[in-house]
N, C-alpha and C positions, 0 to 999 in steps of 0.2 A: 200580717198579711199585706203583702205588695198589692195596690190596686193600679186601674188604670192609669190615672196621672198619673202614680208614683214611675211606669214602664214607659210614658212619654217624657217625666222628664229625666230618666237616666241614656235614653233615647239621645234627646234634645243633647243633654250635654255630652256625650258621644260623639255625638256629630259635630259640633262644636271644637270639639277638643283638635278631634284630625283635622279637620280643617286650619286652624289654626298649625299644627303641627305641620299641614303641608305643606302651607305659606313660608312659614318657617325654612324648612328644607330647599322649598324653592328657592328662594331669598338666600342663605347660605350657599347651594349649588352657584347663582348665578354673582356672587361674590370672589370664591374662590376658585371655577372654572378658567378662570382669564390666568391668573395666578398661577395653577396645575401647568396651566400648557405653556407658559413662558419660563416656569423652571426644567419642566421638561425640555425644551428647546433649548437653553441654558446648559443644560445636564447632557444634552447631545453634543455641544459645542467643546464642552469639556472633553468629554473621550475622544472626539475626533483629534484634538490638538494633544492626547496625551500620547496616539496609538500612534502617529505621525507628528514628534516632536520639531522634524527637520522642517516642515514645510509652515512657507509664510503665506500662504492660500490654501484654501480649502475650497471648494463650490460641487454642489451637489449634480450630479450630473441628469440621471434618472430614479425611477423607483423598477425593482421587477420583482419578480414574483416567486417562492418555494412555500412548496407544504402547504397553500392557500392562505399566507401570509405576505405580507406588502414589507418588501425590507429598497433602504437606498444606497446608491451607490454614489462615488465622488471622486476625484482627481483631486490632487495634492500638488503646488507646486513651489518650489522656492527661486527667488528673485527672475518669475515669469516660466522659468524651466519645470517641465515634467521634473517630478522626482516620484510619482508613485500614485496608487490607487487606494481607496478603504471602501468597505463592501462590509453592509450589516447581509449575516443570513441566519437560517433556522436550520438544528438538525434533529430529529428525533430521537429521545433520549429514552432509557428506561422508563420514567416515571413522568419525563416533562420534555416540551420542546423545549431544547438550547439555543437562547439566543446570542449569536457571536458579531463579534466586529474583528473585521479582519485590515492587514493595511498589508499593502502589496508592491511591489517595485514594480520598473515597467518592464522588466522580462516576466512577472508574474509569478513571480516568489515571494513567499513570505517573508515579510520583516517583522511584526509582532501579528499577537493574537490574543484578545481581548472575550470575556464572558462576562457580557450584560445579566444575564438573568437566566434563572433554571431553577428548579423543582426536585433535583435527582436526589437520592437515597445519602443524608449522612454518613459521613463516615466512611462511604464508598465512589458513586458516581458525582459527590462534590467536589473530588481528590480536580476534577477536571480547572479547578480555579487555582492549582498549586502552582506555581512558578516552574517546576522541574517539569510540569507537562506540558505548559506553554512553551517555554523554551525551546523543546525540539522541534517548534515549527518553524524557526529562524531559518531562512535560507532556502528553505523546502519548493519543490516547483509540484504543480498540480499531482505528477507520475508518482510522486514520493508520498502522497497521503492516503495512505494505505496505514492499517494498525501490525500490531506486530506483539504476541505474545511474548517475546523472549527480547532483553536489551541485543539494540538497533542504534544505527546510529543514521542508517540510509533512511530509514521509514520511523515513523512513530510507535514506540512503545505504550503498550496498552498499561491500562490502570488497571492493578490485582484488584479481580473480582468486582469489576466496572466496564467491562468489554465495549457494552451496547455503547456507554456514556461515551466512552474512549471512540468509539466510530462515529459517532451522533455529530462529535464534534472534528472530527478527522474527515470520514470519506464521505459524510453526509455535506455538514455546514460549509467547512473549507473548501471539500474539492469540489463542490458544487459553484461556490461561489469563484473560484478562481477560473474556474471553465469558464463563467459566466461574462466573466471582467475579459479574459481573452477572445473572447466569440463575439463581440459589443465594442470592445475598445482597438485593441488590434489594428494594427495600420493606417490609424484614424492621427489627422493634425491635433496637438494636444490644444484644442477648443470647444468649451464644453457643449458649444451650439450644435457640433457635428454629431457628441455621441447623447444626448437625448432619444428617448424614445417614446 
């Protein structure tokens, strides 16, 4: 028969225990925090210089806003000259937002296109990270990100039995964000002071 004491001190050491354990947690947290966000930062540094290999500057110009998500934007230039734009956005996928990076020339075409991260269905709306579907964005200007069931060569060809994924990342991600980069940058002296926002 458990009695009182025996309930205070399995109590006592309960209590004990988490606390300890808290400590703990907090103590790791406040360890590896600093770490988390400087390889993150690290890991941003990387894609931006892979999606825009040409460029010997990179600077972040502003942040704006889709789907109530915070994504940034940047100017790329090499020895002092504009050579182009890169623009993180979101597009809504079957099963997950699509986080994309996109890198753009300064008529506002795509040069590559990049998929950070997503959640969509194996085997189908992942097709979206294939090379043969990136690909057809080379070249492309906002008019032309449009999906397209059947082989295209003016618009992007949709992913069999991935439609949604295939638009998430077409007329959502991209041609949101290329509007975005033209509506913002546009006309502007290539210095990043002017186009902040």
């Amino acid at each position: 028969m458990i009695g009182p004491r025996d309930i205070v001190k399995i109590t006592l050491n309960l209590v004990v225990t988490y606390i300890i354990g808290g400590v703990l947690l907090a103590a790791m947290y406040a360890f590896t925090s600093p770490v988390i966000y400087k390889n993150a930062i690290k890991g941003k540094r990387v894609a931006l210089e892979k999606i825009m290999p040409e460029a010997d500057h990179i600077e972040k110009l502003g942040d704006w806003a889709i789907h109530d998500r915070t994504a940034e934007y940047f100017i790329a230039k090499k020895d002092s000259s504009l050579c182009g734009y890169i623009v993180e956005s979101y597009g809504k996928g079957y099963s997950s937002y699509i986080h994309v990076l996109i890198a753009a020339d300064t008529a506002f075409r795509v040069k590559r296109i990049s998929i950070l991260s997503h959640a969509e269905t194996p085997g189908l709306g992942d097709e979206i990270e294939a090379s043969w579907f990136k690909k057809q964005f080379t070249k492309k200007s906002t008019a032309q990100m449009k999906v397209i069931k059947a082989p295209t060569d003016e618009y992007i060809q949709a992913i069999s039995g991935a439609t949604i994924s295939s638009r998430a990342v077409t007329e959502d991600a991209a041609k949101n964000a290329l509007e975005f980069l033209a509506r913002t940058t546009k006309g502007k002296a290539d210095n990043g002071t002017e186009h902040n926002q």
